[in-house]
C-alpha positions as CSV (number, residue, x, y, z in Angstrom):
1,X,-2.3,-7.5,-11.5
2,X,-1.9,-7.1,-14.9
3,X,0.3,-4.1,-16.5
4,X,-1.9,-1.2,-18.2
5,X,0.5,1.8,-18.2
6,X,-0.4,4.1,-21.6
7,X,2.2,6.0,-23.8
8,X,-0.7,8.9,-22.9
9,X,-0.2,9.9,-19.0
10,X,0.9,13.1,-16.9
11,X,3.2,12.6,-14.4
12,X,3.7,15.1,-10.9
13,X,7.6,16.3,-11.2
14,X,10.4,15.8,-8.9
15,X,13.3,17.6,-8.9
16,X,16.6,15.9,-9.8
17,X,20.6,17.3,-9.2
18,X,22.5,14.2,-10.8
19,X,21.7,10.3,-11.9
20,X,22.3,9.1,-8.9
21,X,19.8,11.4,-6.5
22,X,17.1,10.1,-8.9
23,X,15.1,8.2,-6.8
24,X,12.7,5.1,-8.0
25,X,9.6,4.4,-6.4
26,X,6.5,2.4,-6.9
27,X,4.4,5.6,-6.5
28,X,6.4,7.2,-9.5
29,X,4.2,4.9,-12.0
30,X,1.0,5.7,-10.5
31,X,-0.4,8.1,-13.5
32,X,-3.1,9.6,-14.6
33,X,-3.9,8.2,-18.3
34,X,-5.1,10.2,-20.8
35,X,-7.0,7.6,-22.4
36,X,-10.3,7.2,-22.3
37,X,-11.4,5.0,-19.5
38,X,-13.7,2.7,-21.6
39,X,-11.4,2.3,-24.5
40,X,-8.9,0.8,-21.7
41,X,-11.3,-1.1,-19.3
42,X,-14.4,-3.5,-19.4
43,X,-16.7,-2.5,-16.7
44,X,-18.3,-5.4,-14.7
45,X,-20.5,-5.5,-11.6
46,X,-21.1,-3.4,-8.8
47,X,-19.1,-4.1,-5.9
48,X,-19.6,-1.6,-3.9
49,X,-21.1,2.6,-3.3
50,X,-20.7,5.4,-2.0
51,X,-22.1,9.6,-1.8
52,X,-19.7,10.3,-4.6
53,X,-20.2,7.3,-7.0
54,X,-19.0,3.2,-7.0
55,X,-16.4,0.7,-7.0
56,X,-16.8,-1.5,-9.8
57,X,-15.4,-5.0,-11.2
58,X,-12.8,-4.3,-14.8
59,X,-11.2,-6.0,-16.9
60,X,-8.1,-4.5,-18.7
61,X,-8.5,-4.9,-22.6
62,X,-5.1,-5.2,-23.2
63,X,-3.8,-8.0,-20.5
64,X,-7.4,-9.7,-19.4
65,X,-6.3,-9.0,-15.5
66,X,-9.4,-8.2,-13.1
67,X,-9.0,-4.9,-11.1
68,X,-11.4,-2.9,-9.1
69,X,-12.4,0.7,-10.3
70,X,-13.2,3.5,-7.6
71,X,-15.6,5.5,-9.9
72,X,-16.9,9.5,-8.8
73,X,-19.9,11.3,-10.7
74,X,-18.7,14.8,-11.1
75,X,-22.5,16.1,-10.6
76,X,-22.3,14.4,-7.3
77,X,-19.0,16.5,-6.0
78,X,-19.5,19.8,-7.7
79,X,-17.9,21.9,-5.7
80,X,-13.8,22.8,-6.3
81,X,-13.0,21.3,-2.9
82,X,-14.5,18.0,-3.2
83,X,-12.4,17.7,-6.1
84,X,-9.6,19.1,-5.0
85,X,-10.3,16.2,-2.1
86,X,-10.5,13.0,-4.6
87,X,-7.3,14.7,-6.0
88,X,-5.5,14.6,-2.1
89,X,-7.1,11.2,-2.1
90,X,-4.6,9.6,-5.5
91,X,-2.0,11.4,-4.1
92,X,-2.1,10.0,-0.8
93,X,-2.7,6.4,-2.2
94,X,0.1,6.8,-4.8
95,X,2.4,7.8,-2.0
96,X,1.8,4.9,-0.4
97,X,3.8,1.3,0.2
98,X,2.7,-1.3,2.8
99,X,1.1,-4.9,2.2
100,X,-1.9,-4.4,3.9
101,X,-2.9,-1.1,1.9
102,X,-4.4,-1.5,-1.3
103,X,-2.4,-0.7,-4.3
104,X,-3.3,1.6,-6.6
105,X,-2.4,1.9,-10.6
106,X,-4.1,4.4,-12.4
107,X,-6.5,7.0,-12.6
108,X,-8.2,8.7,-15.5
109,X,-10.2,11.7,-15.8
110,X,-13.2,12.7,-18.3
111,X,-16.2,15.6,-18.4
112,X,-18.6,13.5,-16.4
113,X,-16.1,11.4,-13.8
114,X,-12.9,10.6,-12.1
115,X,-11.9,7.1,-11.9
116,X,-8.9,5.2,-10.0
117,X,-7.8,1.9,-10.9
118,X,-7.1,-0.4,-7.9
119,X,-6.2,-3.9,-7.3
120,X,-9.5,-6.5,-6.8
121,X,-9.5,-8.3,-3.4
122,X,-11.5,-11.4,-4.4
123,X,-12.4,-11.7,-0.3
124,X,-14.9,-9.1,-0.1
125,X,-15.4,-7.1,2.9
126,X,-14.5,-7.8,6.9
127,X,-17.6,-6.7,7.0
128,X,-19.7,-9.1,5.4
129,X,-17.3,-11.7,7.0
130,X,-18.5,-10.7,10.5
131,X,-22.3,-11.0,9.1
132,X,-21.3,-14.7,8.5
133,X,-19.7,-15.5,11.1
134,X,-21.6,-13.3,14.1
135,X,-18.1,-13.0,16.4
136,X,-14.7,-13.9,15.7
137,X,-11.8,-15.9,17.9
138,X,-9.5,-13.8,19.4
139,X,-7.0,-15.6,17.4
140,X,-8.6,-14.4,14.4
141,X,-9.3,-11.3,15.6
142,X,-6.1,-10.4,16.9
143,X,-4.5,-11.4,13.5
144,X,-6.7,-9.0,12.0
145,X,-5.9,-6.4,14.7
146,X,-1.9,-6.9,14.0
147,X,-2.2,-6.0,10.1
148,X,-4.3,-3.3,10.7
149,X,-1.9,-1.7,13.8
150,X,0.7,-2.2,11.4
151,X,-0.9,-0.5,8.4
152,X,-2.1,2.8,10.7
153,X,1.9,2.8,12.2
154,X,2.8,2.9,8.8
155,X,0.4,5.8,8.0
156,X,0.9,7.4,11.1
157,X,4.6,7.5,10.8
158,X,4.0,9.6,7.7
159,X,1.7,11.8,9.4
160,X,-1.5,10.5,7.7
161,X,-4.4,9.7,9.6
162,X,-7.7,7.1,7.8
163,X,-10.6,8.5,10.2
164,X,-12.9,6.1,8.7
165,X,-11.5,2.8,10.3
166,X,-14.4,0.4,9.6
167,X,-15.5,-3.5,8.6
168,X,-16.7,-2.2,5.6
169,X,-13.4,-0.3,4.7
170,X,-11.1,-3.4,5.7
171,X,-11.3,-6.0,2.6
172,X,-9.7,-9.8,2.3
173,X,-7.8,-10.7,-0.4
174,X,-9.1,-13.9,-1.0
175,X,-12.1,-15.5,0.5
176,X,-12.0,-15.8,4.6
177,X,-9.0,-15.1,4.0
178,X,-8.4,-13.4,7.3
179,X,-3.9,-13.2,7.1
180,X,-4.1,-11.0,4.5
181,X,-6.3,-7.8,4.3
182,X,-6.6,-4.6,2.7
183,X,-7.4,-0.9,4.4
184,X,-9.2,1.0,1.4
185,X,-10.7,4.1,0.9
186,X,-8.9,6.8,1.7
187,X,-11.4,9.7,0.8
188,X,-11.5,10.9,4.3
189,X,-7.6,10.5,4.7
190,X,-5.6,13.4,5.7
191,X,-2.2,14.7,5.8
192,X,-0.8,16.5,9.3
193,X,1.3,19.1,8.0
194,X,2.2,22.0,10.0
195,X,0.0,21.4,12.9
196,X,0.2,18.0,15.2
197,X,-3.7,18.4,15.7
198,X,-7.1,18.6,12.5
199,X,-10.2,20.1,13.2
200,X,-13.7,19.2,11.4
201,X,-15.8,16.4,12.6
202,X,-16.1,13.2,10.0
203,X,-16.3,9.6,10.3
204,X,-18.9,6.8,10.8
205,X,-21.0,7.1,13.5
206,X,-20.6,3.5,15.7
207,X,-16.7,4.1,14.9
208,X,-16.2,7.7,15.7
209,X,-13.8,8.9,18.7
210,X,-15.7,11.7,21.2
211,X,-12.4,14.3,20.7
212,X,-13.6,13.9,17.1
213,X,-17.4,15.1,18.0
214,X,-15.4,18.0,19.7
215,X,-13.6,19.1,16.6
216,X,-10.1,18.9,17.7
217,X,-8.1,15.4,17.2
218,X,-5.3,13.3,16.4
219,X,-3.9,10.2,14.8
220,X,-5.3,8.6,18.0
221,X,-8.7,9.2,16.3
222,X,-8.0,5.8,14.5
223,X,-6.8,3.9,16.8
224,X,-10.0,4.4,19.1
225,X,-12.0,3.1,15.9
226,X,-10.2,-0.4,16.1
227,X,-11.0,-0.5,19.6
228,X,-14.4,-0.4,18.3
229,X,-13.8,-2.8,16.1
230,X,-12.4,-5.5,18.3
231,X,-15.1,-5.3,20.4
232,X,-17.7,-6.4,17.6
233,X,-15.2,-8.7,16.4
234,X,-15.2,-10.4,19.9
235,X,-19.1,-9.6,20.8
236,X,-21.0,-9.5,17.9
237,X,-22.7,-6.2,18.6
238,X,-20.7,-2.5,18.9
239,X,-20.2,-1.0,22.1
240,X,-22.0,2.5,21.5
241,X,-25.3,1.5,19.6
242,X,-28.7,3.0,19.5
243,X,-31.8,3.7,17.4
244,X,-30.1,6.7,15.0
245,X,-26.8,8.5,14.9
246,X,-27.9,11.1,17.2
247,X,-28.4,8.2,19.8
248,X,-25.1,6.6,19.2
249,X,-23.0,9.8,18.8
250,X,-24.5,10.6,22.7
251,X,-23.4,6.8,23.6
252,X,-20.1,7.9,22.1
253,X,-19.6,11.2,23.6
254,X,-20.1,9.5,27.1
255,X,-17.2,6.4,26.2
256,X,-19.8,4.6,28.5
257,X,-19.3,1.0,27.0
258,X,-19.3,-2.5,29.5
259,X,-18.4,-6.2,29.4
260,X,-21.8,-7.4,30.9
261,X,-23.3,-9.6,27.8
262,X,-22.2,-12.9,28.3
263,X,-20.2,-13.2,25.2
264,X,-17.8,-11.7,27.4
265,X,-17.4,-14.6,29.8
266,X,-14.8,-16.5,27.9
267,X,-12.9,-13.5,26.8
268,X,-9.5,-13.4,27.8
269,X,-8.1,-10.5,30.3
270,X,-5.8,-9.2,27.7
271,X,-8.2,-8.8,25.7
272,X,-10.5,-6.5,27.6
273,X,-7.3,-4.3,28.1
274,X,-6.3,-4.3,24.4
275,X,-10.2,-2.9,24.1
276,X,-9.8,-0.6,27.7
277,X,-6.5,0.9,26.2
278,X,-8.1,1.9,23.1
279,X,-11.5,3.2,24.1
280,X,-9.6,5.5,26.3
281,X,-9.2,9.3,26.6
282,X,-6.6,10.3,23.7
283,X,-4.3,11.5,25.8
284,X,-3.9,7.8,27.5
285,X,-5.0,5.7,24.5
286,X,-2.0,3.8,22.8
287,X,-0.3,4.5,19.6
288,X,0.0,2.1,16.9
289,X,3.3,1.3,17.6
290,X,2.3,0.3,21.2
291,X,-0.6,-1.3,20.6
292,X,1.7,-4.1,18.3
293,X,3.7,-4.7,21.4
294,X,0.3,-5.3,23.6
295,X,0.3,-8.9,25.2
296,X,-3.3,-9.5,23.5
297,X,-1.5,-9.3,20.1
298,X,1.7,-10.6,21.0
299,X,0.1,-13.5,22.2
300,X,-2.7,-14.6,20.4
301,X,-2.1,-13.3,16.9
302,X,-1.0,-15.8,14.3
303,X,2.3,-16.2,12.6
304,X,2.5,-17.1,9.0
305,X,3.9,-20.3,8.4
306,X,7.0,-20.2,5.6
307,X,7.8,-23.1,3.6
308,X,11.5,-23.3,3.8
309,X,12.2,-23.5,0.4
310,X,10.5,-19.7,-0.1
311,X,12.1,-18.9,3.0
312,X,15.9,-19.4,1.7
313,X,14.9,-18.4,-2.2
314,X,14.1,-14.7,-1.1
315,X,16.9,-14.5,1.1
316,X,19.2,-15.8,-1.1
317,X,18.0,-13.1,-3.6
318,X,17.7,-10.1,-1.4
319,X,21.8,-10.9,-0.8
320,X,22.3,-11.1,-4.5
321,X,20.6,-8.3,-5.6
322,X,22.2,-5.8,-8.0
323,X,20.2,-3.1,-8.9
324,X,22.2,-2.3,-12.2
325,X,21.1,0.7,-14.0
326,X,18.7,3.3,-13.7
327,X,16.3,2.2,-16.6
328,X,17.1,-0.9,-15.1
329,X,15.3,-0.4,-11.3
330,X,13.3,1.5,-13.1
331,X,11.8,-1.3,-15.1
332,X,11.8,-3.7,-12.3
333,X,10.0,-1.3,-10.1
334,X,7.9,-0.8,-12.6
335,X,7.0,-4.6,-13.0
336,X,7.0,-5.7,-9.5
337,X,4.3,-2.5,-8.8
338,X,1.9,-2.5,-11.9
339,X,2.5,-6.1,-13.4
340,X,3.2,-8.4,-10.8
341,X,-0.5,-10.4,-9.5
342,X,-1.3,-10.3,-5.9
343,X,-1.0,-14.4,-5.8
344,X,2.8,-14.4,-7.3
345,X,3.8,-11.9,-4.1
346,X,2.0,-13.9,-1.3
347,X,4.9,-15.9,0.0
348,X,7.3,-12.8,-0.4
349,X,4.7,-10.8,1.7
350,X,4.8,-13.5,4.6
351,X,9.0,-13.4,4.6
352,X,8.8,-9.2,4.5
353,X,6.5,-9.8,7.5
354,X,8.6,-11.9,9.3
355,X,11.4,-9.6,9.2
356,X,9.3,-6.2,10.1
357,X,10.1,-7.1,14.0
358,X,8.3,-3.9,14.8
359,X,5.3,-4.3,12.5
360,X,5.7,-1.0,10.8
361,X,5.6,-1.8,7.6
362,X,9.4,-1.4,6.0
363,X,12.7,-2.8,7.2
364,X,15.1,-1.1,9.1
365,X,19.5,-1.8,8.8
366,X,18.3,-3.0,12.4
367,X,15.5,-5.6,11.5
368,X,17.8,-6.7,9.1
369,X,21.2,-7.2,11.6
370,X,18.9,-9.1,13.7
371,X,17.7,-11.5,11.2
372,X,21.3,-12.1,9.5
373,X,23.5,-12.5,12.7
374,X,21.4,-15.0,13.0
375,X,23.4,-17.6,10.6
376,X,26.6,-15.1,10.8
377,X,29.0,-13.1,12.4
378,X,28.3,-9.2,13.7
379,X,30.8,-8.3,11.7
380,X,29.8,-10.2,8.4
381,X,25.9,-9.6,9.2
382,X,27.0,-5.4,9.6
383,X,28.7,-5.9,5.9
384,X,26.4,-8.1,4.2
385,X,23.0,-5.1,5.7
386,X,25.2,-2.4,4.3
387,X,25.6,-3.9,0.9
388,X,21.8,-5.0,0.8
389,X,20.6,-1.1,1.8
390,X,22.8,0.3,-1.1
391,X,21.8,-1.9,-3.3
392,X,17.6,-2.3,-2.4
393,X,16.9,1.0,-1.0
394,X,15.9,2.7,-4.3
395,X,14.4,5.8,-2.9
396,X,17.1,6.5,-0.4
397,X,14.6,6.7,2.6
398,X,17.0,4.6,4.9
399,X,14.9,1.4,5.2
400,X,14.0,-0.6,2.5
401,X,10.3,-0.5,1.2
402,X,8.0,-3.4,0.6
403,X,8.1,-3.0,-3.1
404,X,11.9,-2.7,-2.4
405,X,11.9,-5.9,-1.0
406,X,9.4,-7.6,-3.5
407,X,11.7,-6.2,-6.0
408,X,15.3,-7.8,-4.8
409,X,13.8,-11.1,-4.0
410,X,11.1,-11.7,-6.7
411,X,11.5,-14.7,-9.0
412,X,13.6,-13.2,-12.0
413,X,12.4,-15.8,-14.1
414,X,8.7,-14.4,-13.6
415,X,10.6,-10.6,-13.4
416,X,11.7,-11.7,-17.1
417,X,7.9,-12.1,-18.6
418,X,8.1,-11.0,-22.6
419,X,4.8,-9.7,-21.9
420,X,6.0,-7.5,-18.6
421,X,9.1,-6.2,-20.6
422,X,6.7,-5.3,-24.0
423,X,4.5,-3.6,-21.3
424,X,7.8,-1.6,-19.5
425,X,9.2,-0.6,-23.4
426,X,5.6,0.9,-24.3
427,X,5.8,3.1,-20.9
428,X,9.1,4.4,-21.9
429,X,8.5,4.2,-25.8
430,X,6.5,7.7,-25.3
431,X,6.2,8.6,-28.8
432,X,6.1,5.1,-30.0
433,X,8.4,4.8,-32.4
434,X,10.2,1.6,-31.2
435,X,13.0,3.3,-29.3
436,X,13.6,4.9,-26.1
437,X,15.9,8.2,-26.0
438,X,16.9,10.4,-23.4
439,X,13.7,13.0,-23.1
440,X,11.7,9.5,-23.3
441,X,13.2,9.3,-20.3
442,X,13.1,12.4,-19.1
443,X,9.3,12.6,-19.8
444,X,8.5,9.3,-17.5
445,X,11.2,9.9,-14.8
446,X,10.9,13.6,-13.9
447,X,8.2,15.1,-15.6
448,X,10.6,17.8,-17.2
449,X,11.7,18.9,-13.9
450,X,15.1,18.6,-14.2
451,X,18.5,20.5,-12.9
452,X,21.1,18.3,-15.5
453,X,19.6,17.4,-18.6
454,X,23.2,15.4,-19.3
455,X,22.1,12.8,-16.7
456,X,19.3,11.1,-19.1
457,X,21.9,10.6,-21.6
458,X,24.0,9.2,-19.0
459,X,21.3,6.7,-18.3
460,X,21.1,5.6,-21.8
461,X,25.0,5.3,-22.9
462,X,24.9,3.1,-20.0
463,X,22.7,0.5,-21.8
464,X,22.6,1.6,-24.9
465,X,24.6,-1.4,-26.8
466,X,25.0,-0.2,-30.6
467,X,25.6,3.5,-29.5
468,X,22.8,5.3,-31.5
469,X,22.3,7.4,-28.6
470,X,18.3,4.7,-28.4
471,X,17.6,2.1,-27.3
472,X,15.4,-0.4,-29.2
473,X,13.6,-3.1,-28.1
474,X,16.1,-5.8,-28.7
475,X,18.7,-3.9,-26.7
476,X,16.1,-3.2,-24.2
477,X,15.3,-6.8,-23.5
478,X,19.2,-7.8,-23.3
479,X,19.8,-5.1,-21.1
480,X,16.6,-6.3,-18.7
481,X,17.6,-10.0,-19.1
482,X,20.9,-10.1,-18.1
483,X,21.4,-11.6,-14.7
484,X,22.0,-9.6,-11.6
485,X,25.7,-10.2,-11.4
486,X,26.3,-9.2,-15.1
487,X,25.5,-5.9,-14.9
């Protein structure tokens, strides 16, 4: 997508002891602009709607890239907490870092609505696929199943749980385009903080576990929905179905479900457990986690084939990696997360896959042994991990992040756009006059929230090449441009 970052923006503060606890994330650029919406976006068609408002197709004035726009009426949510729940939504989506979640850039706020900026998945809905094409192959489906396990590890693992796992909520990227997909709308998302169980029934009636009817439930609340789901993938129909709500929330509450209609006669025993292990009592239904490891998925999902030129590029670049300076990870970060189109990252995606062993949606110092002892020794595949995590793991979370990994292996002569760095200098540029000082810096990076104001001036005597105590453009773009190994 194209890069749309204003000099006008609030940012949430972290708090920061010295330069090098600073950590840089993809999530850190996710802002809300101050702007007004329409001076920054064209608004085109409906693409979907909800009880709060509409997504919409936009155009970004400034770069001509199309995005999608989640916009809420204000007169529709009047109360504080359905506010204060669109608000928990951005923060959970700008929190967020896995390929099969959709990315989010912006948001802006005005008198009458709330919008958030997202990237545009040209596929449409799974939805409207399975209206097509009636069932699915368990290849297909299983394929779809994997990303999805993977994305609800992920957000499981951080204590987050969807609860509205649905077709309509699951888009592809590009048209039946079923390898990659997209898990959206998180306005029924919540966090797990001090308690390991939520209470408060929500959801979609076809897709809705019976502990949830009951008002007490877990993270395994999800995973009973993509039970669902695989069955209508494989059937054609849903498992609990009736007239109204009332008479498939009654269906639902007795997990009364069979394999009678004959679309069931070619279906595959692994198949019916993957669906038997899900639409199970919480206490016996599998994780996320397990369900990757399930023969059904094991077996039949498919791999994504790698060219073997893309294969050794992003390898070679992950080992050469330098992360340089702060402003300089910063920028790249910054690039790779809110410049970088969803078509320039597609092969990149399918390597980071390969290498998530688990499925979990980051790589661990052990996913990455395994794939480098490989071609090497234990003992020069233990050295070349530990340089790799010290170098790509930005945010010092111990495993290194999809953007991470976009970032280290990303063609640099794409990275190196004019139009990308302009873009990064305006961010940074925050009282645009041409330069970028150390409260410019402060202002983007921390949100005033510091404990050593001496480390932003540490940032920019670092790059800064005439020693002004600025930097300006020109120095700016030297500084970015150099290669890895130069810095």
């Amino acid at each position: 997508m194209g890069c749309g970052f204003c000099r006008n923006h609030r940012i949430e503060t972290v708090k920061i002891v010295n330069a090098e606890s600073l950590n840089i994330d993809a999530g850190l650029f996710v802002v809300k602009n101050e702007n007004c919406f329409h001076e920054e976006y064209k608004v085109g068609k409906v693409l979907g709607s909800g009880a709060f408002g509409e997504v919409r197709r936009a155009i970004h004035r400034e770069s001509g890239e199309v995005r999608a726009v989640k916009i809420f009426r204000k007169d529709l949510a009047k109360n504080e907490a359905s506010q204060r729940k669109l608000r928990e939504e951005i923060d959970i989506l700008r929190s967020l870092d896995h390929p099969n979640i959709i990315r989010v850039y912006e948001y802006f706020e005005d008198s009458k609505k709330f919008y958030i900026v997202m990237e545009q998945c040209s596929g449409g809905e799974l939805f409207e696929e399975i209206i097509k094409r009636q069932s699915f192959d368990e290849s297909n489906a299983a394929t779809i199943l994997q990303q999805l396990f993977s994305t609800l590890a992920y957000l499981h693992s951080r204590n987050i749980i969807h609860r509205d796992i649905k077709p309509e909520n699951i888009l592809l990227e590009e048209s039946h385009d079923i390898m990659n997909i997209k898990l959206i709308d998180f306005g029924t998302a919540v966090r797990l903080k001090n308690s390991t169980v939520i209470h408060g029934a929500i959801g979609t009636a076809y897709y809705i576990a019976p502990e949830v009817l009951s008002g007490t439930y877990n993270s395994k609340c999800d995973m009973w929905s993509c039970g669902v789901l695989i069955y209508i993938l494989l059937a054609g129909h849903p498992p609990f179905d009736g007239q109204n709500d009332e008479e498939i929330l009654s269906k639902v509450k007795k997990s009364n479900y069979n394999f009678k209609h004959k679309a069931w006669n070619s279906v595959t025993p692994e198949a019916k457990d993957m669906i038997s292990s899900l639409l199970a009592p919480s206490s016996t239904r599998l994780t996320a986690h397990q369900a990757l490891s399930h023969p059904w998925i094991q077996k039949y999902s498919q791999k994504q084939e790698i060219a073997k030129c893309f294969l050794d590029l992003a390898v070679s670049n992950l080992q050469n990696f330098h992360k340089g300076s702060k402003l300089r990870d910063a920028v790249n970060t910054f690039i790779v997360s809110q410049c970088v189109s969803i078509a320039d990252t597609k092969e990149l995606r399918k390597v980071f896959k390969a290498m998530d062993k688990n499925g979990d949606g980051k790589l661990s110092k052990e996913e990455l042994f395994e794939y480098f002892s490989i071609n090497m020794g234990r003992e020069q595949a233990e050295g070349e991990v530990k340089r790799i995590m010290a170098e790509v793991d930005g945010d010092n979370s111990g495993f290194v992040d999809y953007t991470e990994f976009i970032k280290a292996t990303f063609d640099y002569r794409k990275m190196a756009n004019i139009q990308f760095l302009k873009r990064a200098f305006d961010l940074f540029d925050t009282n645009g006059r041409g330069t970028i000082s150390a409260m410019s810096l402060k202002k983007i990076l921390a949100g005033g929230n510091v404990c050593e104001d001496s480390i932003w001036s540490e940032i920019i005597t670092n790059v800064d090449l005439n020693g002004d105590g600025e930097i300006d453009f020109s120095e700016f773009e030297k500084i970015i441009l150099k290669k890895y190994n130069e810095i």
